[in-house]
C-alpha positions in Angstrom: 7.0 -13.0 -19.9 8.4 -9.6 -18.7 5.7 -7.4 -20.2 2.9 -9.8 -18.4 4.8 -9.6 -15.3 5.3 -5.9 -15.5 1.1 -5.6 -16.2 0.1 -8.0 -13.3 2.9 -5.8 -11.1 1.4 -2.5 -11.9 -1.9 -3.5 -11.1 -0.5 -4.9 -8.0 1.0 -1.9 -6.9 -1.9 0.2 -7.6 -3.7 -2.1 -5.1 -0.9 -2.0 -2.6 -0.4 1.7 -2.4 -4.6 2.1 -2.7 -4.2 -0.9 0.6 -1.7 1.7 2.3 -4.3 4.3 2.1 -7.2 2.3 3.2 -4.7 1.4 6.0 -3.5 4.5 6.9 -7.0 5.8 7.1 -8.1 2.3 9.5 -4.9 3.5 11.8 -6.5 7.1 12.2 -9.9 6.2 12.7 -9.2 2.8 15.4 -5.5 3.2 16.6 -4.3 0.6 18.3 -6.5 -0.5 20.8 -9.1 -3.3 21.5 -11.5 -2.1 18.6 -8.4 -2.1 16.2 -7.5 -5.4 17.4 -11.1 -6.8 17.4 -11.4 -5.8 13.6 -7.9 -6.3 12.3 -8.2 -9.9 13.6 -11.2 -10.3 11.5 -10.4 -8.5 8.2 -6.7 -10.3 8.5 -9.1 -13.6 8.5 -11.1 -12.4 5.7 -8.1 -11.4 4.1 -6.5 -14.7 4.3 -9.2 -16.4 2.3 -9.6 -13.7 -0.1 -5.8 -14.2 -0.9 -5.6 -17.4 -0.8 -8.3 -17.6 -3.3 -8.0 -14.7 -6.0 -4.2 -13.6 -5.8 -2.6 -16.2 -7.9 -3.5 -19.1 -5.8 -5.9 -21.0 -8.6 -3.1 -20.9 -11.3 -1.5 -23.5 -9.5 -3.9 -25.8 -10.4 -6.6 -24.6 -12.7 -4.5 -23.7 -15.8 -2.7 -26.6 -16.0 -6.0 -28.6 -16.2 -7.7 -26.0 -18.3 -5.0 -26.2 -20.9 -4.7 -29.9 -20.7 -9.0 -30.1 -21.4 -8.6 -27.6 -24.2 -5.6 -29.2 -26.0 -7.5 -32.7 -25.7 -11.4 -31.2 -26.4 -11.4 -27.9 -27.6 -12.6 -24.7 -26.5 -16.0 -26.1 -26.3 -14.5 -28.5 -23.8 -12.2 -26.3 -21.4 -15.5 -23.6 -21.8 -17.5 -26.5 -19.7 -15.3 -27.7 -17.8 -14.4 -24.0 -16.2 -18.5 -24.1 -15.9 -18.2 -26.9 -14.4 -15.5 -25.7 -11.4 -16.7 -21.7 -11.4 -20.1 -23.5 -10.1 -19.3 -25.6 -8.1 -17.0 -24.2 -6.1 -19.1 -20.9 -5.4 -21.9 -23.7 -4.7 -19.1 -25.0 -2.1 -18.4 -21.6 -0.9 -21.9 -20.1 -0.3 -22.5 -23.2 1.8 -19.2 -22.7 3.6 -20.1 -19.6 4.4 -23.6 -20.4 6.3 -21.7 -23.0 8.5 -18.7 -20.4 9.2 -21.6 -18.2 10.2 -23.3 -20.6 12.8 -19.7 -21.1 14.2 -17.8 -18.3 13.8 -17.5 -17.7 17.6 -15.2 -20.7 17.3 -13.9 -19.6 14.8 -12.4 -16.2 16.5 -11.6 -17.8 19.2 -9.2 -20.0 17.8 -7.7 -17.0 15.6 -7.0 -14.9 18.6 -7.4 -17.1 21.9 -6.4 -14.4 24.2 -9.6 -12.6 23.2 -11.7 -15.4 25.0 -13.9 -13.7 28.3 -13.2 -10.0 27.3 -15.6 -7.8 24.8 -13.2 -7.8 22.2 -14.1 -11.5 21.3 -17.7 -10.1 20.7 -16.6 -7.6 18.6 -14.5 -9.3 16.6 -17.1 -11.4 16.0 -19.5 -9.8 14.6 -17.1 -7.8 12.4 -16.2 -11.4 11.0 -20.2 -12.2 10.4 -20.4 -9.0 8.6 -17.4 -9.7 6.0 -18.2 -13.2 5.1 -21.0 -12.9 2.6 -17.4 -11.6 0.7 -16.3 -15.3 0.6 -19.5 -16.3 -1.3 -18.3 -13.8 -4.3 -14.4 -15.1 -3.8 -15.3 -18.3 -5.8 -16.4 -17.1 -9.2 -14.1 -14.2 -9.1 -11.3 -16.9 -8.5 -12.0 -19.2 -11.2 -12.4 -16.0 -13.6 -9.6 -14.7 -12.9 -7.7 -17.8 -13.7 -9.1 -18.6 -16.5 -8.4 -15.2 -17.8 -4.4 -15.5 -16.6 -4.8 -18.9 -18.9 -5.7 -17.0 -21.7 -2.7 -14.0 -21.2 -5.2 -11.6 -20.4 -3.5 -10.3 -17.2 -4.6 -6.5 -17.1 -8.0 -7.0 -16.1 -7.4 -9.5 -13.6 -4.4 -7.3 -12.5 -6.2 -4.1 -11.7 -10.3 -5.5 -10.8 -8.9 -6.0 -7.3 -8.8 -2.0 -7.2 -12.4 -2.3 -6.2 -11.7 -4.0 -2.9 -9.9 -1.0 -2.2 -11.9 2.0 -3.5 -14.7 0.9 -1.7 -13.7 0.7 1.3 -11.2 3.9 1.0 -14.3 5.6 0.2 -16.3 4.4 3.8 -13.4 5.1 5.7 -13.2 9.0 4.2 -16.9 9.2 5.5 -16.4 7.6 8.8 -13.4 10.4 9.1 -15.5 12.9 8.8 -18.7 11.6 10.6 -16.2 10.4 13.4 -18.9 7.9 14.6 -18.2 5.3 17.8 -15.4 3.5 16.5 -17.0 -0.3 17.0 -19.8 1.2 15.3 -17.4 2.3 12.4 -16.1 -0.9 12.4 -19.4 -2.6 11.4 -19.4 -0.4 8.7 -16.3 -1.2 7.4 -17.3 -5.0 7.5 -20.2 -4.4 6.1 -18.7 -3.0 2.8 -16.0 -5.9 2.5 -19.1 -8.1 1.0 -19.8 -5.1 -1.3 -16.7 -4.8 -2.7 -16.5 -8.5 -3.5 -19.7 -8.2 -5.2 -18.3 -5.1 -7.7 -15.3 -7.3 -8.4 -17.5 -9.9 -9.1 -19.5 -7.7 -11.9 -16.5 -6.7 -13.4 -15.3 -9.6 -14.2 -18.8 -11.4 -15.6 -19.2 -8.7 -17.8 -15.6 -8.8 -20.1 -15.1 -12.7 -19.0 -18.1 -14.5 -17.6 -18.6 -16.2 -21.5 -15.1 -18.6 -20.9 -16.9 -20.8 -18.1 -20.5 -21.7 -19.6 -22.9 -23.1 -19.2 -22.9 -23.6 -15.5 -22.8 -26.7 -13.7 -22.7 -28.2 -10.2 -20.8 -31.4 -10.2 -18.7 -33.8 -7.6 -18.2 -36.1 -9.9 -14.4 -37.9 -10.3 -12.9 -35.4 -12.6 -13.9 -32.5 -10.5 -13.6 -34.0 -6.7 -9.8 -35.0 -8.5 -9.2 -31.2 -9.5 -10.6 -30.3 -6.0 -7.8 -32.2 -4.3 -5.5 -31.0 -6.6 -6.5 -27.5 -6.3 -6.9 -27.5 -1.9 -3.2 -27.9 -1.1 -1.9 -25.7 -3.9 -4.1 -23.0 -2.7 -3.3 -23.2 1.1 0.4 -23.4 0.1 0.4 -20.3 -2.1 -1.3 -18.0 1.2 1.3 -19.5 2.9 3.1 -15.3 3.7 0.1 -14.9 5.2 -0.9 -17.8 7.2 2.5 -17.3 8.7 1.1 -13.8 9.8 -2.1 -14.9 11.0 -0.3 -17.6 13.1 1.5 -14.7 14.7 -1.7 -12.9 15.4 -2.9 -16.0 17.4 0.4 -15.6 19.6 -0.4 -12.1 19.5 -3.8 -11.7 20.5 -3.0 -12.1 24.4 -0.5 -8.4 24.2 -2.6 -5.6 23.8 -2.5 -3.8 20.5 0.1 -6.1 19.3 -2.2 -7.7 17.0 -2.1 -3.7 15.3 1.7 -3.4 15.5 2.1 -7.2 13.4 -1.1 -6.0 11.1 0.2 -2.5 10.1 4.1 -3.9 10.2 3.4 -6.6 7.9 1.2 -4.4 5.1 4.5 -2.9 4.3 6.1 -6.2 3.8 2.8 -7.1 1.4 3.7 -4.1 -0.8 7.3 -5.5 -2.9 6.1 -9.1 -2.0 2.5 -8.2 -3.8 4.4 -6.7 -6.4 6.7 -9.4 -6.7 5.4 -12.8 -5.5 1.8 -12.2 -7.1 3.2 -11.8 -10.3 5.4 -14.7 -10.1 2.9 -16.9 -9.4 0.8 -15.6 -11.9 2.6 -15.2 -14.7 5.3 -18.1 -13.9 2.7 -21.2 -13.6 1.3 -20.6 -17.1 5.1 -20.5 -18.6 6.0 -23.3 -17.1 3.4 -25.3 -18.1 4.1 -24.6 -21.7 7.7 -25.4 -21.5 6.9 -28.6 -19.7 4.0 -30.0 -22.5 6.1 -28.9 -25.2 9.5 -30.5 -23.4 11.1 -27.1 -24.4 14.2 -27.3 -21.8 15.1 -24.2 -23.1 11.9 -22.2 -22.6 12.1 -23.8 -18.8 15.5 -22.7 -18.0 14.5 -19.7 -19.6 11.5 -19.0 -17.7 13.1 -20.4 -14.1 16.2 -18.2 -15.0 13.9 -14.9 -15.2 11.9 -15.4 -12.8 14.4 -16.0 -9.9 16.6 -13.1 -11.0 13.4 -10.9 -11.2 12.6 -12.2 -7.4 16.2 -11.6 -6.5 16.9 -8.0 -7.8 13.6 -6.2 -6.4 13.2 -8.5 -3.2 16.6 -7.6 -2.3 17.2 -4.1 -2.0 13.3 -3.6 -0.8 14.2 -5.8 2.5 17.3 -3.3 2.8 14.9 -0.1 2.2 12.2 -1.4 4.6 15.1 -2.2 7.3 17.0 1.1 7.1 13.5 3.6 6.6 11.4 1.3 8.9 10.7 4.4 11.4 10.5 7.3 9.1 7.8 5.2 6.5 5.7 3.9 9.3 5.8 7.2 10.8 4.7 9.2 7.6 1.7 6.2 6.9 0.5 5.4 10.2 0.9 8.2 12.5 -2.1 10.1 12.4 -5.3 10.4 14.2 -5.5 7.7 17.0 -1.9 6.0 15.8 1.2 7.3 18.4 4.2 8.0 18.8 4.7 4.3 20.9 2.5 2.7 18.0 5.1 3.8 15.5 7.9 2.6 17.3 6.3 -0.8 18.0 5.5 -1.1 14.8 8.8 -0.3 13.2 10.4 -2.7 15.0 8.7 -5.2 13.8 8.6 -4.4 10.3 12.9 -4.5 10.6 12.3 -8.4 11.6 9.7 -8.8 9.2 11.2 -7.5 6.5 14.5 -10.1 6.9 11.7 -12.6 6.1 11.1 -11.1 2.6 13.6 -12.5 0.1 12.4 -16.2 1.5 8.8 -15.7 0.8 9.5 -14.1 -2.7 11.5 -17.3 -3.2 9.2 -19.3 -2.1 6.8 -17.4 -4.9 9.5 -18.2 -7.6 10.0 -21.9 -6.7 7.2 -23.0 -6.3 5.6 -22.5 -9.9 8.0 -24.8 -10.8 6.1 -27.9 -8.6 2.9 -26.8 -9.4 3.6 -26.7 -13.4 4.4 -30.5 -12.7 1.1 -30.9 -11.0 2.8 -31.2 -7.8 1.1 -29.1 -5.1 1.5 -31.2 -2.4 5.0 -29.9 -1.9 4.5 -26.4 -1.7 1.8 -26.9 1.2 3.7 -29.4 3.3 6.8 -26.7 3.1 4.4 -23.8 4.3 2.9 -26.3 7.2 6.5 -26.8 8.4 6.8 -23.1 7.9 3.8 -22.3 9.9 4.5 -24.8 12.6 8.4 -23.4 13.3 6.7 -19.6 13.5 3.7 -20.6 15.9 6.6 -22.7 18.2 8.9 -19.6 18.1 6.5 -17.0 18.4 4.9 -18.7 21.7 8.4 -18.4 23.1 10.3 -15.6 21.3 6.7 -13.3 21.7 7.1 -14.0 25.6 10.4 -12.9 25.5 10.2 -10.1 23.0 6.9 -9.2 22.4 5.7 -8.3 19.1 9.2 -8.0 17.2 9.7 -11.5 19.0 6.6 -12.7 16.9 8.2 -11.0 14.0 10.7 -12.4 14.0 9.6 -15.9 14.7 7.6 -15.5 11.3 10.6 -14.4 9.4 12.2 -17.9 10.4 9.5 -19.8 9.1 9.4 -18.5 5.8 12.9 -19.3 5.5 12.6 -22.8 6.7 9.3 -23.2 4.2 12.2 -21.7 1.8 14.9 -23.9 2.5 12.2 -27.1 2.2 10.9 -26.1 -1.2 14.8 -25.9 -2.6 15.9 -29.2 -1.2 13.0 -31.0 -2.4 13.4 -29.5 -5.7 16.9 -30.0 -5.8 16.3 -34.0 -5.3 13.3 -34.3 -7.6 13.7 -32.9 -11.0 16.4 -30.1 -10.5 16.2 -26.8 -11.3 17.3 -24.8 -14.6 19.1 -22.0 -14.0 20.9 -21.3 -17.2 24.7 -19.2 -17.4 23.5 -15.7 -17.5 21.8 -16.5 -14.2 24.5 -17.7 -12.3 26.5 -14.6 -13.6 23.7 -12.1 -12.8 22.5 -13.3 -9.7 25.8 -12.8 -7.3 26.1 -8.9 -9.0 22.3 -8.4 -7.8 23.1 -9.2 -4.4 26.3 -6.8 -4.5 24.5 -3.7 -6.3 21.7 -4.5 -3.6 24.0 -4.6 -0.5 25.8 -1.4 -1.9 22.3 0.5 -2.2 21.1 -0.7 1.3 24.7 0.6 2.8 24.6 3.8 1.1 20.5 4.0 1.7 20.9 3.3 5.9 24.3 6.3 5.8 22.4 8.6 4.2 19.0 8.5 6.5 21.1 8.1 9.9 22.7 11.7 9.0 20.2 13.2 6.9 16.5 12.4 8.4 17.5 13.6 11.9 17.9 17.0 10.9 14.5 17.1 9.7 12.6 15.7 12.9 11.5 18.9 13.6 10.3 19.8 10.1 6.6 20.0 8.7 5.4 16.3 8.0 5.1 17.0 4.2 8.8 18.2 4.0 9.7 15.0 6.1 7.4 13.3 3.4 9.3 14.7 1.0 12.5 14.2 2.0 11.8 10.7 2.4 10.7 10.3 -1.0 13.9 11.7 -2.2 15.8 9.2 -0.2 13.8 6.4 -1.6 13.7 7.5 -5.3 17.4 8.3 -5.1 18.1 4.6 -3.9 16.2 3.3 -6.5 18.2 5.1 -9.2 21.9 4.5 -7.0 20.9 0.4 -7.4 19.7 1.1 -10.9 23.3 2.3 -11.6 24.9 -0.1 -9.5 23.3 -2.8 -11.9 24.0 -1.3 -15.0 27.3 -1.0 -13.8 28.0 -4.7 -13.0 26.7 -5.4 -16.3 23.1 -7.7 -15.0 21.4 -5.3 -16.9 21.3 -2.1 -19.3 18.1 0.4 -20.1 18.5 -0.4 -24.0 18.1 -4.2 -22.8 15.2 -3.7 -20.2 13.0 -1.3 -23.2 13.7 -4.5 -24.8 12.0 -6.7 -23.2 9.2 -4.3 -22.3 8.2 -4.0 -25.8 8.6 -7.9 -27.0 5.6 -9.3 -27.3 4.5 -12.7 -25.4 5.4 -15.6 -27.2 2.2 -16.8 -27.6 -1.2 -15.9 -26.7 -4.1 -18.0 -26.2 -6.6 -15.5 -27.6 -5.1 -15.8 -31.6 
């Protein structure tokens, strides 16, 4: 289970740090203004669905069912039956996206109400109109990529969402150098979402499109009951970032504070991609094992791992992000048309974001354990009440506060979606958390409150004397701070005994315990 979670992480990070780029690049080119606003509110819309659908999101629901139809049937069974939902529901979604079309000034409106009677609304969109043909693609590249996770084959379906990124990294270099109108650039930019779709799309027909065959379009009962199935496991799993797109609603009537939550909260997506994507990936199919098999072991085994996994690198990055807030979003963002103000903005509300982190990550660790039991009604009705406490706070705290207000109104809700996922689980079945995890999991939180201490001394004394320095040395000297918390918390943990490197090469090198594909 660690080696598949260390392959879906990787390819994660790759397309985090490839996302900071692309972002970093957006922040030069638009600022943060009423074009930045106008697209961000769009692409975070987009972005939304795109999540929703291909980051993890399916397992919930898909592989269960696929395994269940290939233990009962075969492979020529679960091989139609994935035809049967990888048609579908792109039939669903191409329709979708023609009556999303015809409406989408509704649609923006409600996403970012204080847009309504200026140009940005216009804007915005026909940004939106421009990115949606990428929906279309989300469907089969969402079924294929769970249907690959099913099968253990996580790098692929780890590292095709690169494209996303290349492609539009690639734009953005251009429009740099063309420097163009910026609305105009914008168009551009939403133009090339649907291409990028479309690449990820071909990469994954061409090593996987023989698992779901032969196509087939179908409402009948077995598929409208996986549809219901599927819906609420979905909306729960984009649950990090519908609490961000509720904020953006709040937001929409501050200037540029749309920007400031948009360019905060991409910083917060990096640990929890690396993290909370990988849970839910490679959790769900573990689980669901354990469960069919009635292996207690295997599930306190794989519940055990996976919240001390969440724990230890959650942790210490909320601490990181809180104490180098200013200097990272300084060395990513401020270039071009991003200020001195937009840094600051933005930092603050990273620090409020960022307390919001370890609940999401929990959220990602519990709630595999309710979808493995076919239970994905749970997870959504704890990110509703999530969503709701955010949007009530925000309308209130954002008055008060502005933007960190939002911030920190979102960072609530996650913990209240938290808290509801672990009482419910707590009444309902229980959860297995075997000895070594109750002895581990109090040392992670000491080794990560020791790094964070020592990590927020060290840049209070050291970073100042380096204001005035060349940005690649501040770069650099940031770097060094980073990489040597990382190695203090390594320490810290060896120390406390949670875990040693002769143990972590270990579990590197062990091979999954079973693989579909044999």
């Amino acid at each position: 289970m660690i080696r598949s979670f260390l392959t879906v992480s990787t390819g994660t990070l790759a397309s985090r740090l490839l996302g900071f780029a692309r972002d970093s690049m957006m922040a030069a080119l638009f600022g943060a203004g009423p074009v930045a606003d106008a697209f961000l509110v769009a692409f975070q819309g987009i972005n939304v669905v795109r999540r929703l659908l291909t980051e993890g999101a399916l397992n919930a629901a898909l592989i269960p069912a696929w395994l269940r139809v290939r233990e009962a049937g075969g492979a020529a069974a679960a091989a139609a039956f994935a035809g049967t939902v990888l048609g579908t529901i792109s039939a669903a979604l191409v329709v979708a996206t023609a009556m999303i079309g015809l409406v989408m000034p509704l649609v923006i409106t409600a996403l970012a109400p204080g847009f309504a009677g200026q140009p940005t609304l216009q804007l915005a969109v026909d940004d939106a109109r421009l990115m949606l043909p990428y929906l279309a693609f989300a469907g089969p590249v969402t079924v294929l990529m769970a249907l690959l996770n099913a099968q253990n084959r996580f790098a692929l379906t780890a590292f095709s969402p690169l494209l996303f990124n290349i492609a539009l990294i690639v734009v953005l270099a251009a429009l740099l150098g063309w420097r163009p109108d910026a609305a105009f650039a914008g168009l551009i930019i939403a133009a090339t979402v649907g291409i990028a779709g479309l690449l990820q799309l071909l990469i994954l027909v061409s090593h996987g499109g023989s698992i779901a065959s032969p196509l087939r379009i179908s409402f009948d009962a077995p598929m409208r009951g996986f549809l219901r199935l599927a819906a609420p496991g979905m909306i729960a799993s984009a649950g990090p970032q519908l609490l961000v797109l509720g904020g953006a609603i709040i937001a929409s009537s501050s200037p540029s504070a749309v920007s400031w939550l948009y360019f905060a909260n991409r910083l917060i997506e990096l640990p929890l991609g690396i993290v909370g994507v990988a849970m839910g990936t490679v959790l769900v199919p573990e689980l669901t094992r354990a469960l069919r098999g009635d292996d207690r072991g295997a599930l306190a085994y794989a519940e055990s791992r996976g919240l001390e996994l969440a724990a230890g690198l959650a942790l210490p990055a909320t601490l990181g992000l809180i104490a180098l807030s200013e200097p990272i979003v300084r060395m990513l963002f401020e270039h071009g048309a991003f200020t001195a103000d937009d840094t600051a903005a933005t930092s603050r509300a990273l620090m409020w974001l960022a307390l919001g982190l370890p609940a999401h990550v929990l959220v990602k660790a519990l709630s595999p354990a309710f979808f493995a039991r076919d239970d994905t009604l749970t997870p959504l009705w704890a990110a509703c009440k999530g969503f709701a406490v955010a949007v009530v706070l925000a309308v209130v705290l954002g008055h008060l506060f502005g933007a960190s207000g939002i911030a920190g109104s979102i960072a609530i809700g996650a913990w209240s979606g938290a808290f509801s996922l672990i009482r419910r689980g707590a009444a309902s079945f229980g959860f297995s958390i075997d000895a070594a995890a109750r002895r581990r999991l109090p040392r992670i939180v000491a080794a990560a409150l020791a790094m964070g201490g020592l990590l927020w001394l060290n840049a209070a004394f050291v970073l100042p004397l380096a204001a005035s320095a060349h940005g690649i040395a501040r770069a650099v000297l940031l770097g060094v701070l980073i990489s040597c918390g990382i190695a203090v918390y390594g320490l810290l943990l060896a120390l406390f005994g949670v875990i040693g490197w002769n143990e972590a090469v270990r579990a590197v090198r062990q091979s999954p315990a079973r693989d579909l594909r044999d």
